[in-house]
C-alpha positions, 0 to 999 in steps of 0.5 A, a space after each residue: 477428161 483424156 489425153 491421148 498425146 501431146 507434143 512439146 516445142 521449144 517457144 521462139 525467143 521473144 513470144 512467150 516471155 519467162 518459158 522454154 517450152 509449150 505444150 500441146 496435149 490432144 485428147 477429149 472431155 476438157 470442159 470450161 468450169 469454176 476450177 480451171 484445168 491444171 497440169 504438170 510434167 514431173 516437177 514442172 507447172 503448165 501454166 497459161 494453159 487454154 482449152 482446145 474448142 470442143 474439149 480436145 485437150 489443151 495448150 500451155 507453157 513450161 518455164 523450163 524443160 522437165 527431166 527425161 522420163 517425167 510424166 503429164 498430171 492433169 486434173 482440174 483445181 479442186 479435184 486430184 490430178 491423174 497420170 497420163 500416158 504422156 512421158 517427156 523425151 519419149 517418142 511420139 510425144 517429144 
């Protein structure tokens, strides 16, 4: 699995309960399987995360916004993380 980009929006008050922000990430390889897709920014679980159709990356929620400069792990359950290019508060990918 890749991420190429991401995007983060703040969530409307009132659609997702309990999170501040959903996060968008473009990229390839994600596949459905036994160990689910996990993620992270700096400090800060992903979590309701959902693949895109065909493995084109993932959308999911943070319950709050991570530090300036934190950067996307993703990794599925039973296998180490890895870092992406992706840094929070940083253009392109705010």
């Amino acid at each position: 699995m890749n991420v190429t980009s991401a995007i983060f929006e703040v969530v409307e008050p009132g659609s997702a309960p309990g999170f501040q922000l959903r996060i968008h990430a473009n990229g390839f390889g994600f596949i459905s399987r036994a160990a689910p897709v996990r993620a992270r920014v700096g400090a800060v679980r992903i979590e309701g995360i959902f693949l895109a159709p065909g493995g084109g990356g993932f959308t999911g929620y943070l319950a709050r916004a991570p530090n300036a400069g934190d950067r996307l792990f993703v990794g599925y359950l039973d296998e180490p993380e890895f870092m992406t290019d992706v840094v929070y508060g940083m253009a392109p990918n705010v």
